[in-house]
Residue frames relative to the residue before (quaternion, step in Angstrom):
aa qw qx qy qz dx dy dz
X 1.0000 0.0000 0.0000 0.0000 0.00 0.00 0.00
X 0.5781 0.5222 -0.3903 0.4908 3.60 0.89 -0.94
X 0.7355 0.5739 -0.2322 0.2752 3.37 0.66 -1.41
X 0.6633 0.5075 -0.1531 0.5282 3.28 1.42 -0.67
X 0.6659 0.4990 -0.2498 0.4952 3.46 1.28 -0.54
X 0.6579 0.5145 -0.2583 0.4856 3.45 1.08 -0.92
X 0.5296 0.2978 -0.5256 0.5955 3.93 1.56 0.29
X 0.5646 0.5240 -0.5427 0.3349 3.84 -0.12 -0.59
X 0.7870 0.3833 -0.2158 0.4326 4.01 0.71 -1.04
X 0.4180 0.6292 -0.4105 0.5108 3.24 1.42 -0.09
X 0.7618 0.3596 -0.2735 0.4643 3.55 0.14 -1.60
X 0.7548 0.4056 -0.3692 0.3598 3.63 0.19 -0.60
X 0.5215 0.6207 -0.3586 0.4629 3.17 1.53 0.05
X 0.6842 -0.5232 0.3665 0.3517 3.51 1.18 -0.96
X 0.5654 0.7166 -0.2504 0.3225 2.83 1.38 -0.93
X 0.3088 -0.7155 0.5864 0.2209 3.54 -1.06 0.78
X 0.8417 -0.2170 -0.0735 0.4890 4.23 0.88 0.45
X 0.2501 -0.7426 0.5754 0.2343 3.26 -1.50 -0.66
X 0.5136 -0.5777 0.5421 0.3295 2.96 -1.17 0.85
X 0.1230 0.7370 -0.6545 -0.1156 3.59 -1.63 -0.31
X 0.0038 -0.7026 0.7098 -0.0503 4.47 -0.30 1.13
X 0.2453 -0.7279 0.6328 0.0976 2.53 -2.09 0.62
X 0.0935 0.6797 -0.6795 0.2598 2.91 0.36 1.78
X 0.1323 -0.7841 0.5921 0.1312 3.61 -1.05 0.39
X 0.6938 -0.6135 0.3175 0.2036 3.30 -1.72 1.65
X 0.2830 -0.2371 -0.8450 0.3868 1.20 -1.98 2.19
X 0.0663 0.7220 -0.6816 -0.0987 3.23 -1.50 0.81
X 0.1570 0.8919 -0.4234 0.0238 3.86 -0.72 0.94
X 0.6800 -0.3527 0.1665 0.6208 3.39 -1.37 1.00
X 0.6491 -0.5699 0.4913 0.1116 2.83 -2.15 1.23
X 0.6735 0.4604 -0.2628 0.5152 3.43 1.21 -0.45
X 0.6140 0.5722 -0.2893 0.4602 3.41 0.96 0.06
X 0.4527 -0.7559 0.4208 0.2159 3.51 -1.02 0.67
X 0.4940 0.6070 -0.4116 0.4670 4.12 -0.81 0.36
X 0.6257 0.6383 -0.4065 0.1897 3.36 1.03 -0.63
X 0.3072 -0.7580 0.5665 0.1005 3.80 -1.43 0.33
X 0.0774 -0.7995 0.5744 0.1574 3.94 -0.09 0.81
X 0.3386 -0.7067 0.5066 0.3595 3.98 -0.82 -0.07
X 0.6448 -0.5775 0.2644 0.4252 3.18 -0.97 0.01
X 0.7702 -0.4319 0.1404 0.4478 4.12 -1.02 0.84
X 0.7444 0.5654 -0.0786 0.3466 2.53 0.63 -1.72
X 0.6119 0.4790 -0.3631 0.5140 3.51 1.35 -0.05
X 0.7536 0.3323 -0.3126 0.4733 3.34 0.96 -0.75
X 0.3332 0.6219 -0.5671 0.4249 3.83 1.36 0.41
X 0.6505 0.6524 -0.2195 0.3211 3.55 0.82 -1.34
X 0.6667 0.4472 -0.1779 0.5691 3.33 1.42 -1.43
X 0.5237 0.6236 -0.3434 0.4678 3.71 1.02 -0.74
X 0.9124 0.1710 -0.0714 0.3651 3.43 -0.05 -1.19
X 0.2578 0.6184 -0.5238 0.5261 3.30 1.75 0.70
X 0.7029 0.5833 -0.2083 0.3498 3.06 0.34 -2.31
X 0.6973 0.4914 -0.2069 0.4790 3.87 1.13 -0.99
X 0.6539 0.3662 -0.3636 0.5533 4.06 0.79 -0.69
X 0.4267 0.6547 -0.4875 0.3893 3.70 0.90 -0.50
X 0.7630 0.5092 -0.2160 0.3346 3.47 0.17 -1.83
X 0.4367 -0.7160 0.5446 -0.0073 3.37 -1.05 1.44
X 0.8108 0.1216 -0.0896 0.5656 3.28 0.85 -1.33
X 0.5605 -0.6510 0.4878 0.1552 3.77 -1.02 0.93
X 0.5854 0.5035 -0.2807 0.5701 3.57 1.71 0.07
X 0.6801 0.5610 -0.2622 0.3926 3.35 1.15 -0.12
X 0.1967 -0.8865 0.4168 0.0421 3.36 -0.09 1.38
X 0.4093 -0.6099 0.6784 -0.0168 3.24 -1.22 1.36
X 0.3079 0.7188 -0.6233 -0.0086 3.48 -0.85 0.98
X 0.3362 -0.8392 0.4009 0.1481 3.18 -1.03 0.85
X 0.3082 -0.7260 0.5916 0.1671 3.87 -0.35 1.33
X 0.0732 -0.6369 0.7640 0.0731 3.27 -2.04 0.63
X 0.0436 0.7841 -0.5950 -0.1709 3.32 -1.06 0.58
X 0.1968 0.7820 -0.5103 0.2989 3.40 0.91 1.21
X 0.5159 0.5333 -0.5129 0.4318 3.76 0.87 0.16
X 0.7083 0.4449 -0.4021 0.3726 3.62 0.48 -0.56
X 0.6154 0.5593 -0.2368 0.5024 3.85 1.52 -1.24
X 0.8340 0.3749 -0.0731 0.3983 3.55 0.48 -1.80
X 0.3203 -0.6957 0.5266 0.3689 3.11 1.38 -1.21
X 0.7767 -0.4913 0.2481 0.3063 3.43 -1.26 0.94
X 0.6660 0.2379 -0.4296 0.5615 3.75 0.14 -0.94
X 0.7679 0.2498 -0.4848 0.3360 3.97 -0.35 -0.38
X 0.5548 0.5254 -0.5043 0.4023 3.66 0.51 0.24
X 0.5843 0.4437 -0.4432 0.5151 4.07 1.06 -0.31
X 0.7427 0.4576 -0.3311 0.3597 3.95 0.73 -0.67
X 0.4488 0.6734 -0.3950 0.4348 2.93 1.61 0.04
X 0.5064 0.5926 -0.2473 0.5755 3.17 1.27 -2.31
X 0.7203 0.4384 -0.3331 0.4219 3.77 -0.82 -1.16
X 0.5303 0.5447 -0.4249 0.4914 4.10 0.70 -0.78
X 0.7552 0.5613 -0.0818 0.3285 3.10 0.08 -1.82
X 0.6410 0.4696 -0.3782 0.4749 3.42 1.26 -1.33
X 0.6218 0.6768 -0.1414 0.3679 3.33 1.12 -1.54
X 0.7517 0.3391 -0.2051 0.5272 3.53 0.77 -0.78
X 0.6182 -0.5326 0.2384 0.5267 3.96 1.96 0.79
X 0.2675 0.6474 -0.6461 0.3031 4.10 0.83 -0.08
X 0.2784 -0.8251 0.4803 0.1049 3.45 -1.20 1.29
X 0.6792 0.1694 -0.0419 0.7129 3.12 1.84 -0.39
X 0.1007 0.8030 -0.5433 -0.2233 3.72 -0.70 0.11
X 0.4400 -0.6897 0.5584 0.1374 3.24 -1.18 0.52
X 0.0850 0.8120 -0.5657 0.1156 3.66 -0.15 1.00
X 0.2727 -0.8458 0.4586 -0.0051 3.46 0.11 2.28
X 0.8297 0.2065 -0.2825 0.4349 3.94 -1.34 0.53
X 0.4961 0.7094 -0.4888 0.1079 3.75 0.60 0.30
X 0.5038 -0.7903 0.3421 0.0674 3.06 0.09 1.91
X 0.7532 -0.0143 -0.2244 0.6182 4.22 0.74 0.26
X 0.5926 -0.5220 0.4556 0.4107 3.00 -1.77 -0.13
X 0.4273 0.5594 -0.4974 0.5070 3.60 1.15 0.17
X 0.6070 0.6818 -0.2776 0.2994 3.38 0.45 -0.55
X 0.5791 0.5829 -0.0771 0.5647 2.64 1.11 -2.31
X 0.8803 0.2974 -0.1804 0.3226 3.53 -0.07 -1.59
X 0.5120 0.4483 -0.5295 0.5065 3.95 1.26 0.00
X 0.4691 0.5565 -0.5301 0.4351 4.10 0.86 -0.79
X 0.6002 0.7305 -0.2035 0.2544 3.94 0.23 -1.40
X 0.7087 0.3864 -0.0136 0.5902 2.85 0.74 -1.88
X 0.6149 0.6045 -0.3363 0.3787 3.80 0.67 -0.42
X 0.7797 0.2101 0.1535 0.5695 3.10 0.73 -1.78
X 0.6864 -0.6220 0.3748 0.0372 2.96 -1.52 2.04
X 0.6684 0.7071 0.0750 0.2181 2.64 1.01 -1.37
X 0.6344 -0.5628 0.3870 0.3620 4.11 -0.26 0.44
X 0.0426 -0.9178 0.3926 0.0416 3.17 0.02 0.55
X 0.2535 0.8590 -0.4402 -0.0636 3.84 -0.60 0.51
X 0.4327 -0.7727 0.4602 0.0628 2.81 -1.33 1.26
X 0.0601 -0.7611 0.6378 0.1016 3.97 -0.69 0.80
X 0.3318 -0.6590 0.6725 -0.0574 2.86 -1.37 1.92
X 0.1210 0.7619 -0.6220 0.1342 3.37 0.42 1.47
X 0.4517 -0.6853 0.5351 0.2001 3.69 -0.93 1.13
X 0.7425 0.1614 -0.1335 0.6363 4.11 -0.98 0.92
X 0.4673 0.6372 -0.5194 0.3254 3.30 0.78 0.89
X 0.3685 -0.6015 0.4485 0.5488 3.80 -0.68 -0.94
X 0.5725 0.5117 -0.5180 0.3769 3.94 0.67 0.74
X 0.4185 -0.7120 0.5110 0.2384 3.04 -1.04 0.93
X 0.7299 -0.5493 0.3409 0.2220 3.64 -1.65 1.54
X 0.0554 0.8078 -0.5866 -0.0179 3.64 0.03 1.08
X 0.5366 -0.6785 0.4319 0.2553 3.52 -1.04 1.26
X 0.6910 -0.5069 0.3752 0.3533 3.90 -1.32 0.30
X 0.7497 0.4130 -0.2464 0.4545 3.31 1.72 -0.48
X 0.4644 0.6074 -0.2698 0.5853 3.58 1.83 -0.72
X 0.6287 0.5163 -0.3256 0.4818 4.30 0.76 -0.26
X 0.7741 0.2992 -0.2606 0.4933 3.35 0.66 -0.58
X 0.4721 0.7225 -0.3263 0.3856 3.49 1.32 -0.85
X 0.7350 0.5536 -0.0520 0.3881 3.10 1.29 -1.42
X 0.0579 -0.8232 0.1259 0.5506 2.89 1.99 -1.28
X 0.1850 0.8371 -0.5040 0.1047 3.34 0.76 0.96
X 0.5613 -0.6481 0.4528 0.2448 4.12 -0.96 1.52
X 0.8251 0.1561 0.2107 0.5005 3.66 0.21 -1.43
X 0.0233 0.6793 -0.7259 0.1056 3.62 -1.13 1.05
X 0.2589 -0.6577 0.6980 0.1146 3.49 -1.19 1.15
X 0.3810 0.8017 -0.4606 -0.0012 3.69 -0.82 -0.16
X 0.4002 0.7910 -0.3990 0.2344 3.61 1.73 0.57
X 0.4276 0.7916 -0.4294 0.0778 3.48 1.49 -1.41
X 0.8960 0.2697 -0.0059 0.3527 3.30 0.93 -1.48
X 0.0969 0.6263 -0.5119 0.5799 3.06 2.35 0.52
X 0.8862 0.2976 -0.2144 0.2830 3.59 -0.59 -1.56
X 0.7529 0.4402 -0.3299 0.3614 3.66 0.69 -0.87
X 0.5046 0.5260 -0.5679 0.3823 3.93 0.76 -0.16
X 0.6691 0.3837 -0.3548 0.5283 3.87 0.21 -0.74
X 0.6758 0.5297 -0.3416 0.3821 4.13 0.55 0.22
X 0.5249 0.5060 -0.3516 0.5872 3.19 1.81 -0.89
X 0.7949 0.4737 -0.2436 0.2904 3.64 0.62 -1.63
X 0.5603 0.5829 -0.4152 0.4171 3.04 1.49 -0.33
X 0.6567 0.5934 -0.2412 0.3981 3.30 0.81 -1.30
X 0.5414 0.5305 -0.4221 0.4973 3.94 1.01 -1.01
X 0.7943 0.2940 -0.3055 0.4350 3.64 0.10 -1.12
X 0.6695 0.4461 -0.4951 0.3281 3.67 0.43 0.27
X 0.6566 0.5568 -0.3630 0.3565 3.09 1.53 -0.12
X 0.5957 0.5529 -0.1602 0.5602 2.99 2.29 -0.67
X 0.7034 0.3411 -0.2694 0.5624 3.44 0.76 -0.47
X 0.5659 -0.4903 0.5765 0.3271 4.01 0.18 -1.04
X 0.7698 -0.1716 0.2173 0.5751 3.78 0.90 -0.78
X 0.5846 -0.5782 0.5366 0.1898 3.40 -1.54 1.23
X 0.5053 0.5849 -0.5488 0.3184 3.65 0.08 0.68
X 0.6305 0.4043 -0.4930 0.4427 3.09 0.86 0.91
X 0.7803 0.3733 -0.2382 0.4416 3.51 1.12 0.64
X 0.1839 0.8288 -0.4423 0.2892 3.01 1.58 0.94
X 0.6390 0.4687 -0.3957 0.4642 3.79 1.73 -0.15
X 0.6426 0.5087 -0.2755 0.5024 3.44 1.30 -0.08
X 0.5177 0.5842 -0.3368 0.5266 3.68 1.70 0.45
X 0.4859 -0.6459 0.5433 0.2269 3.36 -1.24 0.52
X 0.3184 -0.8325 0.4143 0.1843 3.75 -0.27 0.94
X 0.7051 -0.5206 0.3359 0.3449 3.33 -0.97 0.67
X 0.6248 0.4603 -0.2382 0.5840 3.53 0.59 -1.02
X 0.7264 0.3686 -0.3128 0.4885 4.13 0.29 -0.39
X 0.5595 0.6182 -0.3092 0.4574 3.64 1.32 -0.31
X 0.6191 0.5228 -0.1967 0.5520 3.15 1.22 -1.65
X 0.7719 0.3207 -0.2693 0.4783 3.61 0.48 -1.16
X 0.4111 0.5781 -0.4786 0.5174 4.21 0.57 0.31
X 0.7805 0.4566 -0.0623 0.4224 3.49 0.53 -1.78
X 0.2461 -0.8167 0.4889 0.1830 3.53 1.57 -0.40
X 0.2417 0.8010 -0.5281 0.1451 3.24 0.80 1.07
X 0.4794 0.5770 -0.4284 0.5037 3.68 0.72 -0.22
X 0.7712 0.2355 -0.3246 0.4945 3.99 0.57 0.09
X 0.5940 0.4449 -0.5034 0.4425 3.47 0.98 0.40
X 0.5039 0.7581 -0.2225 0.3493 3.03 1.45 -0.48
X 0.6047 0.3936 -0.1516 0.6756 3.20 1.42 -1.69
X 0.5690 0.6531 -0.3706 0.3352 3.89 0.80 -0.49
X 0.7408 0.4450 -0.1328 0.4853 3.24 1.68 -1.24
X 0.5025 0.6611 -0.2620 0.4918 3.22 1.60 -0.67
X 0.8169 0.5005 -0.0646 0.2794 3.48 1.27 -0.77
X 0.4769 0.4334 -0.2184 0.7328 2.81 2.41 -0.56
X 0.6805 0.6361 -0.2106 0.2964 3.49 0.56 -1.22
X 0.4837 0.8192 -0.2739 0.1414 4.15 1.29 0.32
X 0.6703 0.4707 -0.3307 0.4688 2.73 1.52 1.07
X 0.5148 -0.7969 0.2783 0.1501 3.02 -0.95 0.66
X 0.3396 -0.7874 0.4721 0.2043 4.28 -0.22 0.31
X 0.0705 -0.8352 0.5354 0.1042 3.59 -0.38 1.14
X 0.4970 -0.6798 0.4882 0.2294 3.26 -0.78 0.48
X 0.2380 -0.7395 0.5618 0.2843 3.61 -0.61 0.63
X 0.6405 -0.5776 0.2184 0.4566 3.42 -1.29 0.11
X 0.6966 0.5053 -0.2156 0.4614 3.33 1.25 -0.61
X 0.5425 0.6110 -0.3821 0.4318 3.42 1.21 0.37
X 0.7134 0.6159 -0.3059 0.1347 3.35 1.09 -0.74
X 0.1696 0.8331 -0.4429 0.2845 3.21 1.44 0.70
């Protein structure tokens, strides 16, 4: 029930998916040791709740395993293959330590595939060209690209009072806007938008 509700509030929320692993609580970083998966068939259960739930057909369900690190690989692809099977649109199969790994996982499973290049992990750094080669859909790998310059940013506001001393280590407005291609939503609005609202006199409050 939880599992099915948490896509209904997602979509009305905006969201474009959700993840959903079957590691069971305590739950911890995939690269880390202690961990505990449950058994398939529970997270088949959470899968295909998680799937009649879903309203819109753009909304992507992907399903993580972190049984390669517990079970080891071949029972972490029969896991993956469950999942594909029970509708998982993507699946996420966390700590596979080589690209030999990576690429027997691959060759197994139909399926979308993503891969998290988490840094100080126990997988080994696969390149932008060695991911697709392989045929992997999706790599995540910003988390910690983004948060060192967030910690440092924060220390010196807590030390200094205010971030004007690192406005050279910030991303300017004008390079934000131009990433975001705002100058064609812009002209986009400029183009539907050709009319104009008067104000009455008693309105102008």
């Amino acid at each position: 029930m939880s599992a099915a509700r948490t896509v209904t509030v997602l979509e009305d929320a905006g969201l474009a998916g959700r993840h959903l692993q079957d590691q069971v609580n305590p739950k911890r970083c995939g690269h880390l040791d202690g961990k505990a998966v449950g058994p398939t068939g529970e997270m088949i259960k959470r899968l295909r709740a998680a799937l009649s739930a879903r309203r819109d057909t753009n909304f992507v369900v992907c399903a993580r395993t972190d049984a390669a690190g517990i079970e080891g690989v071949p029972a972490a692809i029969e896991r993956a293959k469950a999942y594909a099977d029970a509708g998982a649109d993507q699946i996420f199969t966390e700590a596979l330590q080589t690209p030999a790994s990576s690429s027997k996982f691959r060759s197994a499973i139909d399926t979308p595939l993503l891969a998290n290049m988490t840094e100080f992990g126990k997988s080994e750094l696969l390149t932008a060209e060695q991911l697709p080669d392989i045929g992997y859909n999706i790599a995540v790998t910003t988390l910690r690209l983004a948060m060192f310059p967030v910690e440092t940013g924060l220390r010196a506001i807590v030390e200094t009072g205010t971030q004007s001393g690192l406005f050279d280590q910030m991303q300017h407005r004008g390079r934000l806007y131009e990433l975001l291609r705002c100058a064609d939503y812009y002209q986009f609005d400029s183009d539907i938008y050709n009319f104009a609202v008067e104000e009455r006199p008693d309105e102008g409050h």
